[in-house]
C-alpha positions as CSV (number, residue, x, y, z in Angstrom):
1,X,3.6,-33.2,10.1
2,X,5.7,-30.6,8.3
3,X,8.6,-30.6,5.9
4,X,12.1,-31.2,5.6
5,X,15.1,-30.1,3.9
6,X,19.3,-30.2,4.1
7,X,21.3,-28.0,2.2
8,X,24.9,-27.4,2.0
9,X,25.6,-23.7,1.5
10,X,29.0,-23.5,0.4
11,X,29.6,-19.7,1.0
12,X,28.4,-16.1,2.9
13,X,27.0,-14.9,-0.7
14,X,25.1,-17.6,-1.0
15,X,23.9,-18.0,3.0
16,X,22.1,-14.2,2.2
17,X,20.8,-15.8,-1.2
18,X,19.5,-18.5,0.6
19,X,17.4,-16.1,3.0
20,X,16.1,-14.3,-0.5
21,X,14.6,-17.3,-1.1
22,X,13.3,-18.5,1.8
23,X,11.3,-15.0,1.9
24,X,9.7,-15.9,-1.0
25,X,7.6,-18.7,1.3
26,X,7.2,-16.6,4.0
27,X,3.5,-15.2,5.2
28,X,2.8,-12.5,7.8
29,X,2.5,-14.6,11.4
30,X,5.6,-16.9,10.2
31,X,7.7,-17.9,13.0
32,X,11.1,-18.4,12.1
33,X,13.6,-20.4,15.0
34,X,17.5,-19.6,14.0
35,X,19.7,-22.0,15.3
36,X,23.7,-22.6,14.9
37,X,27.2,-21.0,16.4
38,X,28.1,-17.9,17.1
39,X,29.2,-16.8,13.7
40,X,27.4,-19.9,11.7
41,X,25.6,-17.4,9.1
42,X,22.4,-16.9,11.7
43,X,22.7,-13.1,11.2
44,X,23.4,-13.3,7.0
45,X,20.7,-15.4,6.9
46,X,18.3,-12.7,8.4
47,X,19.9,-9.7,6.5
48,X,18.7,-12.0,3.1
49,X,15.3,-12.3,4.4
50,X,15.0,-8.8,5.1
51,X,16.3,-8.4,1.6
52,X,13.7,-10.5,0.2
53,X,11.1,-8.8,2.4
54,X,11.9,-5.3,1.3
55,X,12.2,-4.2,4.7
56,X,13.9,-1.0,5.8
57,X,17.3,-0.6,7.9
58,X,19.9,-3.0,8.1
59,X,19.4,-6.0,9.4
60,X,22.4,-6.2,11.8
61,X,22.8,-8.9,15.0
62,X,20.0,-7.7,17.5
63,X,22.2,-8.4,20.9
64,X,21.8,-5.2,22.8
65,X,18.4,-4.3,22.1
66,X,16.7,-8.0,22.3
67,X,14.1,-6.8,19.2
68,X,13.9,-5.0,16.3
69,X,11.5,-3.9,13.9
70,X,12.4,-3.6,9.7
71,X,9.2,-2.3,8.3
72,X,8.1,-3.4,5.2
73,X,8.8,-1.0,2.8
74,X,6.4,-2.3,0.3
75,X,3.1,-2.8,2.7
76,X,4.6,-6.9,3.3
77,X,5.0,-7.9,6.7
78,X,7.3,-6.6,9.1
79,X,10.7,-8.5,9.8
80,X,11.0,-8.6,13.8
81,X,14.5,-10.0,14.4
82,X,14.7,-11.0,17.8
83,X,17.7,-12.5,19.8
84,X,16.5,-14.1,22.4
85,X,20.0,-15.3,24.2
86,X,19.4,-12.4,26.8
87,X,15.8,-13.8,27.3
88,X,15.5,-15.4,30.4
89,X,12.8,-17.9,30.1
90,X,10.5,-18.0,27.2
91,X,8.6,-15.6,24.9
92,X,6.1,-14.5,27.6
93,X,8.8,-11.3,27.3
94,X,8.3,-10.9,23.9
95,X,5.2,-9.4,25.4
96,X,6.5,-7.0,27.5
97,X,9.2,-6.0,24.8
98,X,6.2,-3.8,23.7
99,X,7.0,-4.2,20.0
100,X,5.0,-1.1,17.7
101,X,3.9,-4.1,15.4
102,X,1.3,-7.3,15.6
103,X,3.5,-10.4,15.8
104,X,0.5,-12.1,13.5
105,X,1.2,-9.6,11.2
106,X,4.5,-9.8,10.8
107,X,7.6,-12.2,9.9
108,X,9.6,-13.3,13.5
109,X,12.7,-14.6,13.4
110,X,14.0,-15.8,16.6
111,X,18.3,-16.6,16.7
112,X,19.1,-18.9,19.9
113,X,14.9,-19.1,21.1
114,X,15.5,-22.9,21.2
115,X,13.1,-24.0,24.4
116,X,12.2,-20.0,24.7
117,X,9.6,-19.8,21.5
118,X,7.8,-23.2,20.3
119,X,4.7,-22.0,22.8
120,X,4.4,-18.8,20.5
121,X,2.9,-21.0,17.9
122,X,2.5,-24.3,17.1
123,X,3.7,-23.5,13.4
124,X,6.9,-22.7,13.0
125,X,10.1,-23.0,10.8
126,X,13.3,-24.2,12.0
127,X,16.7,-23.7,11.0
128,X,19.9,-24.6,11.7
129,X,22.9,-23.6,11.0
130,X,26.1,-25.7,11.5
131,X,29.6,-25.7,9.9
132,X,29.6,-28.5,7.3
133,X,33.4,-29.9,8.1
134,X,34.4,-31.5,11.3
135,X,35.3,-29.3,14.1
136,X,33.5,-26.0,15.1
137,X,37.2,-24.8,16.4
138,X,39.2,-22.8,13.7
139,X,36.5,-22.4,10.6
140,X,35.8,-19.4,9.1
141,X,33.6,-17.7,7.9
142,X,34.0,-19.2,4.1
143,X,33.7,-22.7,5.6
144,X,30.6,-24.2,3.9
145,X,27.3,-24.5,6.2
146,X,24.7,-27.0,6.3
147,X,21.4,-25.4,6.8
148,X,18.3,-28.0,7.8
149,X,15.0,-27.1,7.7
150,X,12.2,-28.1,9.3
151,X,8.9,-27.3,9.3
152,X,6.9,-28.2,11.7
153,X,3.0,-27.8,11.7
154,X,0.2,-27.6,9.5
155,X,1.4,-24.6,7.9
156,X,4.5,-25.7,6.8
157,X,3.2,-29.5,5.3
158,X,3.2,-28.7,2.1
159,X,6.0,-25.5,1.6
160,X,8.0,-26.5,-0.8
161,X,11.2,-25.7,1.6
162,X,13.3,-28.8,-0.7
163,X,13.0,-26.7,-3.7
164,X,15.3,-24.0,-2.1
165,X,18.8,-24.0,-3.1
């Protein structure tokens, strides 16, 4: 049950374009489980959801500080970026991370939670990220991606996730 959709994002512009949209179907208590290479687009795919969001701060790669919090800036949901590489088992931490926002309340986007996060909610929206030509050795960052989405859950059944791009 859910929903389903492969694009091919041909550049960075349009990866951050991409995330604009995707706000647009976002609802405060989304889970959102970024997958894909280091330097596959995971990060300007967040920084366009914040955009679309109209959260506050730059959305930058979360690495050192696990989670953080871009408050809505127009009383939307929070965007809580987490990266949860640095997690050692699963989510239970998100916990103890003692975030100053409700998770239910707010947009959570996970990059590498794969096996960490699907507990957190039995909705959720995956992403991933991978380079669209060949071999992951060599591309850059203008290589084209393919994104595929996947929604799993009840929530996600009917979002209209093949009408982005």
């Amino acid at each position: 049950m859910g929903s389903h959709a492969t694009l091919t994002v041909p550049t960075p512009e349009r990866m951050g374009r991409l995330g604009r949209e995707l706000a647009a179907l976002l609802r405060p208590g989304d889970l959102v489980l970024l997958s894909g290479e280091l330097g596959a687009g995971k990060t300007t795919l967040t920084r366009g959801l914040g955009e679309g969001l109209q959260v506050r701060g730059a959305v930058t790669s979360p690495t050192f500080v696990i989670a953080r919090v871009h408050p809505s800036l127009v009383g939307g949901p929070a965007l809580v970026h987490v990266d949860a590489y640095r997690l050692g088992g699963d989510l239970d931490e998100m916990e103890d991370l003692d975030l100053d926002v409700s998770l239910p309340e707010s947009v959570v986007v996970v990059e590498w939670g794969e096996g960490k996060v699907e507990r957190l909610s039995e909705d959720r929206l995956e992403v991933r990220i991978e380079r669209a030509i060949g071999g992951t050795e060599g591309g850059d960052d203008q290589d084209p991606r393919r994104v595929v989405l996947t929604g799993i859950g009840p929530r996600w059944a009917d979002a209209a996730l093949a009408e982005l791009g």
